[in-house]
BATIDO-281094 format. One record per atom (N, C-alpha, C): x, y, z; atom name; residue number from 0; residue in one letter. Coordinates in steps of 0.1 Angstrom, whole numbers, plus 5000, padded with zeros to 4 digits. Layout:
<rs>
      u      v      w   romar   mimar   zakol
      X      Y      Z      CA     NUM       A
...
</rs>
This chain:
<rs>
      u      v      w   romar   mimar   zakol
   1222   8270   7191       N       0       X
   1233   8270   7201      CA       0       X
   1236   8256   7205       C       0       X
   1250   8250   7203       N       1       X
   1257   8240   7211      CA       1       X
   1252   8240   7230       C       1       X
   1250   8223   7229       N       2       X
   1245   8222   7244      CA       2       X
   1256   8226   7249       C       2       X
   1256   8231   7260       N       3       X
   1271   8237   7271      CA       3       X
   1265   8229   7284       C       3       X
   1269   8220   7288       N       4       X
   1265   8210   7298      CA       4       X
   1271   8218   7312       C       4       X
   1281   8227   7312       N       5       X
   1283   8234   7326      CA       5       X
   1275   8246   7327       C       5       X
   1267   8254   7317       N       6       X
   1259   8265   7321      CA       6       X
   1249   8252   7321       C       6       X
   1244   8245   7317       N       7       X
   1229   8238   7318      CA       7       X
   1231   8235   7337       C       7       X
   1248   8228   7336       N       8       X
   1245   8227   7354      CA       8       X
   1244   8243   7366       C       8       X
   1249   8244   7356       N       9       X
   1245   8259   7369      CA       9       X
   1232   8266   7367       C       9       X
   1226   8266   7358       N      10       X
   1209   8267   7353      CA      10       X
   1205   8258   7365       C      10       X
   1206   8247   7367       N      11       X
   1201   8238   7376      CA      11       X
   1203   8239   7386       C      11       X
   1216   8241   7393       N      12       X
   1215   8240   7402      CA      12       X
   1210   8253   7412       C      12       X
   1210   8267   7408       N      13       X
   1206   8280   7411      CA      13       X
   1189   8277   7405       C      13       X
   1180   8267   7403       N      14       X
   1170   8263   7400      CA      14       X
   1163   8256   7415       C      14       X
   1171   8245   7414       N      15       X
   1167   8236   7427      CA      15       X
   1174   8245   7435       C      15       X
   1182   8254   7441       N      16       X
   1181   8258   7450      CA      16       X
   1167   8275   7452       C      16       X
   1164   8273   7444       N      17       X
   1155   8285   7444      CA      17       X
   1162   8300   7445       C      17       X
   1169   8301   7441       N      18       X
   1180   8312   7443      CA      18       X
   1172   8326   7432       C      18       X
   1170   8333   7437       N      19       X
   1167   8346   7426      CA      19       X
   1175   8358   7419       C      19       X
   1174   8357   7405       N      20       X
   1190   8361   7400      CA      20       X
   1182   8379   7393       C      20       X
   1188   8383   7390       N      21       X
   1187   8395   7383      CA      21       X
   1201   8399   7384       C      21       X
   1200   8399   7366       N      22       X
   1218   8403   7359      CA      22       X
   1213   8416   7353       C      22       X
   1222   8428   7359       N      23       X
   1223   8438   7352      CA      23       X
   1237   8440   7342       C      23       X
   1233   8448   7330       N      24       X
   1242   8453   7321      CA      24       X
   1247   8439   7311       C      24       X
   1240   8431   7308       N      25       X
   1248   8417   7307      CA      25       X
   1253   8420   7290       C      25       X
   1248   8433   7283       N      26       X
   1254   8440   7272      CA      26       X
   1269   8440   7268       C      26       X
   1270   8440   7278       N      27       X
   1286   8443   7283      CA      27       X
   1297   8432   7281       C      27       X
   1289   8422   7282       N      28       X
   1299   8409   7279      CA      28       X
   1301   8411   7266       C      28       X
   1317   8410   7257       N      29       X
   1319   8409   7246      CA      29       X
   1318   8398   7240       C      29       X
   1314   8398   7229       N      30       X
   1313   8383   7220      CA      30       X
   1325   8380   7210       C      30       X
   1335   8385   7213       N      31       X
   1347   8382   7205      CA      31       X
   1356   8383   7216       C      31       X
   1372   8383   7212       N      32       X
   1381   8378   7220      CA      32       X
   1379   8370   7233       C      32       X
   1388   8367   7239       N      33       X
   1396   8363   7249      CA      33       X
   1388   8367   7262       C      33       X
   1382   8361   7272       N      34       X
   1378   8366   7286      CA      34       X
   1388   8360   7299       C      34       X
   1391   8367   7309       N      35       X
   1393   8369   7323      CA      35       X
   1384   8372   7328       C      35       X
   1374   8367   7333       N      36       X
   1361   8369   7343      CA      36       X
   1368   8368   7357       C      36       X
   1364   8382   7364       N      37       X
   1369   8381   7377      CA      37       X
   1354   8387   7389       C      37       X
   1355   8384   7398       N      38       X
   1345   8385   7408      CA      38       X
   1348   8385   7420       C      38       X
   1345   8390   7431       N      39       X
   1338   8390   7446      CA      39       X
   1333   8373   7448       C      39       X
   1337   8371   7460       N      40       X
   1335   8357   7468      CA      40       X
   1334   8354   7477       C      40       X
   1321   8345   7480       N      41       X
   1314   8345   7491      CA      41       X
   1307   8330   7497       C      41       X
   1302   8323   7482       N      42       X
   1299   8311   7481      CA      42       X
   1301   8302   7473       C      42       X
   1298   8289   7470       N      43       X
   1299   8279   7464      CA      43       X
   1290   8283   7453       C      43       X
   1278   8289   7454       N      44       X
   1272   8293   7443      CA      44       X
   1279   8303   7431       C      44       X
   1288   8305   7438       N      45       X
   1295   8323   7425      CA      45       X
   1294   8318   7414       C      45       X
   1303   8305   7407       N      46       X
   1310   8301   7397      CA      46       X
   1298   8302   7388       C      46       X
   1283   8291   7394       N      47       X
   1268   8294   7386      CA      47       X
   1263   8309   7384       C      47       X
   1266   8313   7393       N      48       X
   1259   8327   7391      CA      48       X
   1265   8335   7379       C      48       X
   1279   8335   7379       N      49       X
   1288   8342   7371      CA      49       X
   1288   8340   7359       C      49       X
   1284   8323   7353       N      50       X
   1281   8317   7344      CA      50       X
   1265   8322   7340       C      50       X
   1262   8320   7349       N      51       X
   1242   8329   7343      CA      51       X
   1246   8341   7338       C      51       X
   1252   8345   7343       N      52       X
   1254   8361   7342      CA      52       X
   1258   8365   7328       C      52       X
   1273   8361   7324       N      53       X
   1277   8360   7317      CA      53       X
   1270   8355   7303       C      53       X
   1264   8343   7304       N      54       X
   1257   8334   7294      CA      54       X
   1265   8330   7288       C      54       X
   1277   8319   7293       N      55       X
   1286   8309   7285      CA      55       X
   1292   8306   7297       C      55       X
   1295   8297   7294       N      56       X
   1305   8284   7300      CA      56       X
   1319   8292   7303       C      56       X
   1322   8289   7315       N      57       X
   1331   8298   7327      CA      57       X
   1340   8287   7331       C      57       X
   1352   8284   7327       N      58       X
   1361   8277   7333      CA      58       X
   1371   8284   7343       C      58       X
   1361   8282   7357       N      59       X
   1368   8285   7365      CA      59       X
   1388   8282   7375       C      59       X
   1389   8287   7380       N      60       X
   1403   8284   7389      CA      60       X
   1392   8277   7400       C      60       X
   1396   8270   7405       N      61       X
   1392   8265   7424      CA      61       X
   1401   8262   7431       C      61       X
   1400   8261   7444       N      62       X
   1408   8257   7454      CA      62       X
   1411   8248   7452       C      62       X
   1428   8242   7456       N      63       X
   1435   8231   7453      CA      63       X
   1424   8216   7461       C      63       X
   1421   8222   7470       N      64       X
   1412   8208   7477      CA      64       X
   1400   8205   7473       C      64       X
   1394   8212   7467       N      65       X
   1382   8209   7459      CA      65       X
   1382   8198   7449       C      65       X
   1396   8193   7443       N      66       X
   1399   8188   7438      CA      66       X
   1402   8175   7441       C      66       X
   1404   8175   7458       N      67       X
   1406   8162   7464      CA      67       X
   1394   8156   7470       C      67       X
   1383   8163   7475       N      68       X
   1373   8160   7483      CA      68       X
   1361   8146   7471       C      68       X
   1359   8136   7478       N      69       X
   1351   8130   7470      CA      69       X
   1340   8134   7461       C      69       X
   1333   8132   7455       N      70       X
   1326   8138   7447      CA      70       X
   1318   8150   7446       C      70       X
   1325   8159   7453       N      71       X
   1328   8177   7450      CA      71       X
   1338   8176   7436       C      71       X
   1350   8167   7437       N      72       X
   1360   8168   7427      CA      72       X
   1353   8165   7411       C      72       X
   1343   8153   7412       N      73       X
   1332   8151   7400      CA      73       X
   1328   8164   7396       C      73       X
   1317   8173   7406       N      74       X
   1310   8186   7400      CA      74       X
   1316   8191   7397       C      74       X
   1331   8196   7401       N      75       X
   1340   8207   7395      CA      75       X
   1344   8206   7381       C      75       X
   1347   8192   7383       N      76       X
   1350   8187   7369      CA      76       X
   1341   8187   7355       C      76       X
   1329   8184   7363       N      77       X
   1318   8186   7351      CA      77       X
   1313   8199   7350       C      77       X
   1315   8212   7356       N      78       X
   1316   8222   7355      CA      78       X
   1327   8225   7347       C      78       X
   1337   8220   7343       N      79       X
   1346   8225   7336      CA      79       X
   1357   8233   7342       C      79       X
   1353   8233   7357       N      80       X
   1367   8241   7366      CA      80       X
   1383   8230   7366       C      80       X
   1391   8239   7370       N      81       X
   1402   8234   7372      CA      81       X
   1411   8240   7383       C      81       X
   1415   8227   7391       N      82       X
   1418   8229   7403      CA      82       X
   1434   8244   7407       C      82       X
   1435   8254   7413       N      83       X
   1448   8260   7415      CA      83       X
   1459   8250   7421       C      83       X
   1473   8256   7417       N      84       X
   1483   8247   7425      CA      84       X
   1480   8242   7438       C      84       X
   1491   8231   7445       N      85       X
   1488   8233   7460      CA      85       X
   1494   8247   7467       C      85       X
   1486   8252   7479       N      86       X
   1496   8259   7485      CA      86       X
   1511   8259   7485       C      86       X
   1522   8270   7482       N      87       X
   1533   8268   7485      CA      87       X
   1541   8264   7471       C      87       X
   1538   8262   7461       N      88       X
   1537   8260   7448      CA      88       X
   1537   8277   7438       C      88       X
   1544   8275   7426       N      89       X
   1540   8285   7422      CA      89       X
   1531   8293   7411       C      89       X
   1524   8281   7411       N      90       X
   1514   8282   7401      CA      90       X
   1514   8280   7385       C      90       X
   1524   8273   7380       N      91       X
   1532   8268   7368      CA      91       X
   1519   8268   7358       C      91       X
   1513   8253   7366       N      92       X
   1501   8246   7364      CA      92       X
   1489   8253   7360       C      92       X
   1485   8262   7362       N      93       X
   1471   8271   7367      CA      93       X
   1473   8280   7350       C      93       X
   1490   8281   7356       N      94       X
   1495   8294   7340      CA      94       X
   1492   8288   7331       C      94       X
   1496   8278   7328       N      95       X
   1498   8270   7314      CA      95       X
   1481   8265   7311       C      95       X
   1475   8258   7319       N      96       X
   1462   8260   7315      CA      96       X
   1450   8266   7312       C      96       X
   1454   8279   7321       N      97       X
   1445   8291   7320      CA      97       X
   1449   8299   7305       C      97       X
   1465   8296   7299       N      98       X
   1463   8307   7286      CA      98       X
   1464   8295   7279       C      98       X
   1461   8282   7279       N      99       X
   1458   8272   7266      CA      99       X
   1441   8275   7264       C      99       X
   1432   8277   7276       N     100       X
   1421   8279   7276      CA     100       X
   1416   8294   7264       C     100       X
   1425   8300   7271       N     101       X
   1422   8316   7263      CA     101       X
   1426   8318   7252       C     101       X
   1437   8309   7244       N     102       X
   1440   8307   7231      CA     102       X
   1432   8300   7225       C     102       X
   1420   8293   7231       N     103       X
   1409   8286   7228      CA     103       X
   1397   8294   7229       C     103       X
   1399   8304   7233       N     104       X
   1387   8316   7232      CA     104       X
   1377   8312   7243       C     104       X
   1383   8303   7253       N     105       X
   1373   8298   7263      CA     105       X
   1378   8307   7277       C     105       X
   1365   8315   7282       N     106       X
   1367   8321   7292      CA     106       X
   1374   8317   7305       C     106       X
   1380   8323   7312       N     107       X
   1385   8319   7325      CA     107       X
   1379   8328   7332       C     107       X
   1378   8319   7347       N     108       X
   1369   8323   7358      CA     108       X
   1380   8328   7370       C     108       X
   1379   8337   7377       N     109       X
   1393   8341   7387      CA     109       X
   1383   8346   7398       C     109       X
   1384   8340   7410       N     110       X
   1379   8351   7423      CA     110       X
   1393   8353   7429       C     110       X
   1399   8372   7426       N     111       X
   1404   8371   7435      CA     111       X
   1411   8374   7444       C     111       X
   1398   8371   7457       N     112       X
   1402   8371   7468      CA     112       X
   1407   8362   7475       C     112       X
   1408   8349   7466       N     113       X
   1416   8336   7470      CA     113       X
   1401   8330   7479       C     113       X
   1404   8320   7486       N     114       X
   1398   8307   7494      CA     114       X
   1396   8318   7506       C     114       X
   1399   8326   7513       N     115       X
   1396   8330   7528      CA     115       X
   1385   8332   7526       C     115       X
   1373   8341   7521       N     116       X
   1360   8346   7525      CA     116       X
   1352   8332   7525       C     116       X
   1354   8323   7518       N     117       X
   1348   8312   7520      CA     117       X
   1350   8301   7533       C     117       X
   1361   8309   7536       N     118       X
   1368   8301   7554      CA     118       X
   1355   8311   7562       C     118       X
   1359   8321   7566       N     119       X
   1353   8331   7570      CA     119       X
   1348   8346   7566       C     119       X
   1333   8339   7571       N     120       X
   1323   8347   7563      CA     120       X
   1320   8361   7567       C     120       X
   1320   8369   7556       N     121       X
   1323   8383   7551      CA     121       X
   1307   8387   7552       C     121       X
   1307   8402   7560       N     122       X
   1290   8411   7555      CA     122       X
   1289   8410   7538       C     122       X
   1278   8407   7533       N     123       X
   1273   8407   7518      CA     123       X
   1282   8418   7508       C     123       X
   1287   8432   7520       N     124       X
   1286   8445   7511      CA     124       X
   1306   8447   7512       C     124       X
   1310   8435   7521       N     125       X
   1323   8439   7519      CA     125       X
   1334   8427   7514       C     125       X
   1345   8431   7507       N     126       X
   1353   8425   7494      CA     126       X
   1366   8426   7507       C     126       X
   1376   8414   7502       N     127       X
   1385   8414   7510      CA     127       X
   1401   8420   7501       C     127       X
   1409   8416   7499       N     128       X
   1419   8423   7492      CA     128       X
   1420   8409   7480       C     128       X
   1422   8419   7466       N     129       X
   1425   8410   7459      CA     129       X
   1439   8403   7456       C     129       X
   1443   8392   7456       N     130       X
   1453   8387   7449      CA     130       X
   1458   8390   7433       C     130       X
   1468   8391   7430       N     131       X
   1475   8399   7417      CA     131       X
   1479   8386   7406       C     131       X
   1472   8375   7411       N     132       X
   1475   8366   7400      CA     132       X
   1470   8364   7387       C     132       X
   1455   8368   7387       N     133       X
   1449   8370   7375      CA     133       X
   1452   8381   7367       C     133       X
   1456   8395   7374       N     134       X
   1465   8408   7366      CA     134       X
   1473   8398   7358       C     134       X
   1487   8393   7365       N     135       X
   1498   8384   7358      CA     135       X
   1494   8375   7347       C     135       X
   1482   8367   7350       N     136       X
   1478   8361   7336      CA     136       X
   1474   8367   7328       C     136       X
   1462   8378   7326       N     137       X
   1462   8388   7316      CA     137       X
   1473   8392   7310       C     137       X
   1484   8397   7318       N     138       X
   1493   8406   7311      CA     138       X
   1503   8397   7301       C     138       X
   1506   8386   7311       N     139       X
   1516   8375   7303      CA     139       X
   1510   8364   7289       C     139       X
   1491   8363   7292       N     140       X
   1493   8357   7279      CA     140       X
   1496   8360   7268       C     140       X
   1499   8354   7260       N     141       X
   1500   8358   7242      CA     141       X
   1490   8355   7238       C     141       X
   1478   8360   7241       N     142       X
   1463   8361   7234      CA     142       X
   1461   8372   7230       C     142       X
   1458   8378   7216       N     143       X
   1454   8390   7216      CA     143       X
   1440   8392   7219       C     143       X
   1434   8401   7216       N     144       X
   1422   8409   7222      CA     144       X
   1415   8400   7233       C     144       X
   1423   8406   7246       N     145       X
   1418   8399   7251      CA     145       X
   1416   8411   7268       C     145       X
   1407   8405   7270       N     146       X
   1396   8413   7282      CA     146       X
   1394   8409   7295       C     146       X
   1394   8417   7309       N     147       X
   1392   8412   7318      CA     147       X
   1376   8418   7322       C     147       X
   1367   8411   7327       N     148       X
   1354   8414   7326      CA     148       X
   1350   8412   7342       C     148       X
   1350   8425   7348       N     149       X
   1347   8425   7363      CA     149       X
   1332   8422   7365       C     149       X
   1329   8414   7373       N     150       X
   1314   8408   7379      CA     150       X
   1313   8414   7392       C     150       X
   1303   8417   7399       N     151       X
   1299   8413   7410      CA     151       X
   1288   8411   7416       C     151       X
   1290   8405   7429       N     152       X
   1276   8395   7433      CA     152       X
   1272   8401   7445       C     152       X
   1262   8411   7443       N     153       X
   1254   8416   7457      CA     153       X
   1242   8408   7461       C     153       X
   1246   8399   7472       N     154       X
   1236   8393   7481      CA     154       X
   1227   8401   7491       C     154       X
   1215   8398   7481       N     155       X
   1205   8406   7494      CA     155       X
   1197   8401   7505       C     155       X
   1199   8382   7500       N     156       X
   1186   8375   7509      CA     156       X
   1195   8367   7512       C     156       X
   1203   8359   7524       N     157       X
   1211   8351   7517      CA     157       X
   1208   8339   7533       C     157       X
   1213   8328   7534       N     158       X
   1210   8317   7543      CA     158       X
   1221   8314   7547       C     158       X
   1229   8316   7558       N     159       X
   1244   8314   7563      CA     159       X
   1243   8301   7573       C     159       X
   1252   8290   7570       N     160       X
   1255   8277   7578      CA     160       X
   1267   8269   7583       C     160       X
   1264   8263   7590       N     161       X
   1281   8260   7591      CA     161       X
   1278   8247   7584       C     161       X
   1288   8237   7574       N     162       X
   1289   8225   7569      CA     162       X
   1299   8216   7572       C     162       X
   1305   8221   7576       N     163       X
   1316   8207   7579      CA     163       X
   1332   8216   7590       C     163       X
   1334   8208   7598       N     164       X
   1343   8209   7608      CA     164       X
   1358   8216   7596       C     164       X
   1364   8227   7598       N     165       X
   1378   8228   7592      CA     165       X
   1389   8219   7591       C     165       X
   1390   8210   7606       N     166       X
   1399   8203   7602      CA     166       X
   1396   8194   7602       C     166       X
   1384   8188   7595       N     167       X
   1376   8173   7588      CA     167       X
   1383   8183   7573       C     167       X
   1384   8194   7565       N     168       X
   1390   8194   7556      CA     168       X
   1406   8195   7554       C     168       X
   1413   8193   7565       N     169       X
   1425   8195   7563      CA     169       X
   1433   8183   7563       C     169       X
   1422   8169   7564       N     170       X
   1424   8159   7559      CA     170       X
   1424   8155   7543       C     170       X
   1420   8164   7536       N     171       X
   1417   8159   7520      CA     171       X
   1430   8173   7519       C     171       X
   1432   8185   7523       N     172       X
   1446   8192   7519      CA     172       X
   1452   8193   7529       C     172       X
   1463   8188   7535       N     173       X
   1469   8193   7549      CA     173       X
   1478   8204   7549       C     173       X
   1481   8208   7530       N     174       X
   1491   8221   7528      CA     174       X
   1481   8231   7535       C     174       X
   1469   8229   7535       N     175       X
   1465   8247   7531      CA     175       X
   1462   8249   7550       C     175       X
   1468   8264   7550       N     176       X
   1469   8269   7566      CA     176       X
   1454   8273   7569       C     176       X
   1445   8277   7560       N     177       X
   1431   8277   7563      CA     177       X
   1427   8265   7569       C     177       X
   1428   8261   7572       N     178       X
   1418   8246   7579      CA     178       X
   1428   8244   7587       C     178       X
   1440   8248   7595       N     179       X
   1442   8243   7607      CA     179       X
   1444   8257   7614       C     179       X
   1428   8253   7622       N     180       X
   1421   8266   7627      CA     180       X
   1409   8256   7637       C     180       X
   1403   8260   7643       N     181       X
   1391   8257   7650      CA     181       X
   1378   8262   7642       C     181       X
   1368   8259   7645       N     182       X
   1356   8265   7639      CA     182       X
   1352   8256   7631       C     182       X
   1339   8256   7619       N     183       X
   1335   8252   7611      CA     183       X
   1333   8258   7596       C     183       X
   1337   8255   7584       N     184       X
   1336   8259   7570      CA     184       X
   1322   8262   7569       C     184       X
   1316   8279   7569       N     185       X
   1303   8285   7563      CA     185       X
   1300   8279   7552       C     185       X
   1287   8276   7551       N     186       X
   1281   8278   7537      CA     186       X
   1270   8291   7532       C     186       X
   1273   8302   7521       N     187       X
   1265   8309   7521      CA     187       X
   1253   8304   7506       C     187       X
   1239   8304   7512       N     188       X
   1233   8298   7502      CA     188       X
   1221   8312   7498       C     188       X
   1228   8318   7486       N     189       X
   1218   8330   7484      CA     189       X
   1204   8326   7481       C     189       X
   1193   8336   7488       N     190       X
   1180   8334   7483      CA     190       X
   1178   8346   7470       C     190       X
   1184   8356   7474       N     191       X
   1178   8368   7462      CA     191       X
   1197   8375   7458       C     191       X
   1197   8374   7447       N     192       X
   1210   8377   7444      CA     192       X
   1210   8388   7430       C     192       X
   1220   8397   7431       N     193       X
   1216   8412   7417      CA     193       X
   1234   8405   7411       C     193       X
   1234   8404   7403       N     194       X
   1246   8403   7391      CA     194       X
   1248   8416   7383       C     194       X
   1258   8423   7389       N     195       X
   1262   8436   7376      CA     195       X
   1275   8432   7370       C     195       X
   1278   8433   7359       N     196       X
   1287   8433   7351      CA     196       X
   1294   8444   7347       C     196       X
   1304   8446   7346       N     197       X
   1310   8461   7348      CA     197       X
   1314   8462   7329       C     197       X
   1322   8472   7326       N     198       X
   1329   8476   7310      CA     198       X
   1340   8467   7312       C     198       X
   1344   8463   7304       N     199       X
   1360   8454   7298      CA     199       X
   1366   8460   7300       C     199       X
   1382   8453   7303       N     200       X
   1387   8461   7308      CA     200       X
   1399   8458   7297       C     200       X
   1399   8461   7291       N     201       X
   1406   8458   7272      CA     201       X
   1427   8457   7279       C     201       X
   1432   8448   7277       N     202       X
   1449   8445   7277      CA     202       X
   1452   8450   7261       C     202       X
   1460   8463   7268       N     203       X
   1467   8467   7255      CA     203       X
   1478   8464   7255       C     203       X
   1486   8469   7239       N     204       X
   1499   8468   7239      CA     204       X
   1511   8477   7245       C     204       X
   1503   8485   7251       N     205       X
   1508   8497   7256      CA     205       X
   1510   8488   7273       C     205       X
   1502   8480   7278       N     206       X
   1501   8473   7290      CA     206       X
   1516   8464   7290       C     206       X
   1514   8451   7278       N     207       X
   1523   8446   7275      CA     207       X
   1538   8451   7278       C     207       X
   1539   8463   7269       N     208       X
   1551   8472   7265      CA     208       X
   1557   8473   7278       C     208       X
   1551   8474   7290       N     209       X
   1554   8483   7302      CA     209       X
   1558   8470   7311       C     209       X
   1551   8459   7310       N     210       X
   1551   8444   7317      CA     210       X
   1565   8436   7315       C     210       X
   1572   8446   7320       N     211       X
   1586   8438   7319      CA     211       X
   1597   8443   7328       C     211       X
   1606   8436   7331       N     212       X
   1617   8438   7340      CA     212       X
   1606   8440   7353       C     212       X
   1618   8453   7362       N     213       X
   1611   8458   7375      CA     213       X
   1594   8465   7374       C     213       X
   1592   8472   7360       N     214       X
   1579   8474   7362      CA     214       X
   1570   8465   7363       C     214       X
   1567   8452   7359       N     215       X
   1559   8445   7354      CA     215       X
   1556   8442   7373       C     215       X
   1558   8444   7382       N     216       X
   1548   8441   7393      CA     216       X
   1543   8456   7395       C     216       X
   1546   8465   7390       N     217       X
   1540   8480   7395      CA     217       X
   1528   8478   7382       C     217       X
   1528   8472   7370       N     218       X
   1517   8473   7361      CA     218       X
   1506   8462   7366       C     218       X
   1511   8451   7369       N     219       X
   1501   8441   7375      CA     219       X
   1495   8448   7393       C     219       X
   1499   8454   7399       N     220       X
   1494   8462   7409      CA     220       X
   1487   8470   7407       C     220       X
   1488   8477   7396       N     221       X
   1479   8489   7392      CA     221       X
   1468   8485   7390       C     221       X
   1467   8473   7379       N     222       X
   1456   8468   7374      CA     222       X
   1450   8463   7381       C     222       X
   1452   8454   7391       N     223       X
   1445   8449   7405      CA     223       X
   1437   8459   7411       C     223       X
   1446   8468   7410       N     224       X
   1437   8483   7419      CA     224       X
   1426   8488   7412       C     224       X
   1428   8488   7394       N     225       X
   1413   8494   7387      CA     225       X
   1406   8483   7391       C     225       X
   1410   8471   7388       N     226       X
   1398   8460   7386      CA     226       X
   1387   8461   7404       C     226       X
   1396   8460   7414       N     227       X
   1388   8461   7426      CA     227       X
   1382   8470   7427       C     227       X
   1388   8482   7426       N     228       X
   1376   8496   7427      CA     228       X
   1360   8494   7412       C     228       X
   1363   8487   7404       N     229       X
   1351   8485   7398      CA     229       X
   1346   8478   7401       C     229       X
   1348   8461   7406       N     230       X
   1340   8455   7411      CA     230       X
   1330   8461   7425       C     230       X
   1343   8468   7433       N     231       X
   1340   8472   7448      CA     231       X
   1329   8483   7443       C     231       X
   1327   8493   7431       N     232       X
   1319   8502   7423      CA     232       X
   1304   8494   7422       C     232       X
   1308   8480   7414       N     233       X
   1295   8472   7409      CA     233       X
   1286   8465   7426       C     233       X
   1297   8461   7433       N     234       X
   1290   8454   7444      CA     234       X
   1282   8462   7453       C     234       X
   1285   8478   7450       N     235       X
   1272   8489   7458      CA     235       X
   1265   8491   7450       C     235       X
   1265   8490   7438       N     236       X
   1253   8494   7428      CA     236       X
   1244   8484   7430       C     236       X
   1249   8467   7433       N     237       X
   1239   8462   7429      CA     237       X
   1229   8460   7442       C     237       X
   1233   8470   7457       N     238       X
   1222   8469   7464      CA     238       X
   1213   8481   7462       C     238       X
   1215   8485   7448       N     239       X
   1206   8498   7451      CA     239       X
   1189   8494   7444       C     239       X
</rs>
């Protein structure tokens, strides 16, 4: 096997933090086509976890300011993430690189719930509403066989902190309305963490066919709706 320098970093870093993993079903991951890896979000750790889980290299989406903050912007980068538009934008950027990625048979990473649960922090067992952006990239790439592969991360032990003032970050993004708020940006640092991996969730031609005109937001809604009820499925299984 080729070194993969972004799973070696997330080996490491879910290492030095002592973090305890147990991935169920990891069968599940397909070894051919195209991946949309989607997930539940809570911490800075997911993207590693998701990557262990999985076992390959996860080019995730991240928040637009992740990309600005001093050498947070390095790790992301050496992680192989790539930053989302700014707020207010329509995400041109995110499209174009997320299906050059998957025409490259290199997975993409999507949480999404977007940036809030990471503003404010969520009980372990509850998901917030998903955003319909990653449906729209599935449906609109021209990748064939290609898959969205629901994760989720039930935190059973986990270490909750505050890290930095909100609007000490709304100096590195001033678009984003999350940080002009009072309070402090959580950090959740799991100690014992369960990874289930759900069935694929296979883009047909029959999906395609229907992804057009007025339907194509009633087909990307739908699909948003299977994908959360399976993660929201996986994230009670994995406190059992």
């Amino acid at each position: 096997m080729l070194f993969d320098p972004s799973l070696h970093i997330s080996h490491s870093i879910l290492k030095t933090l002592g973090t305890q993993v147990v991935v169920r079903h990891q069968e599940r991951v397909p070894h051919g086509g195209s991946l949309v890896v989607i997930s539940n979000h809570r911490s800075f750790l997911d993207a590693p976890l998701v990557m262990t889980a999985v076992d390959r290299s996860v080019r995730f989406a991240c928040h637009h300011y992740m990309s600005q903050v001093p050498v947070l912007k390095e790790v992301i980068a050496a992680m192989g993430c790539f930053p989302l538009d700014a707020p207010g934008q329509r995400h041109q950027t995110f499209f174009q690189t997320a299906i050059r990625s998957l025409k490259q048979r290199r997975p993409i990473g999507i949480f999404p719930e977007g940036a809030q649960p990471m503003v404010q922090t969520t009980p372990p067992r509850e998901m917030g509403k998903f955003h319909r952006g990653f449906a729209h990239l599935a449906l609109r790439a021209p990748v064939q066989n290609l898959a969205i592969l629901p994760v989720a991360i039930s935190s059973v032990e986990e270490i909750v902190g505050p890290v930095a003032p909100l609007k000490l970050l709304s100096l590195f993004d001033p678009s984003e309305p999350l940080f002009d708020q009072p309070g402090w940006h959580p950090v959740v640092n799991y100690q014992r963490v369960t990874l289930s991996i759900g069935h694929p969730i296979r883009i047909t031609a029959a999906h395609r066919e229907q992804y057009h005109g007025k339907q194509a937001g009633r087909v990307a809604r739908e699909l948003t709706q299977t994908c959360y009820g399976e993660v929201a499925n996986l994230l009670g299984e994995g406190f059992c």
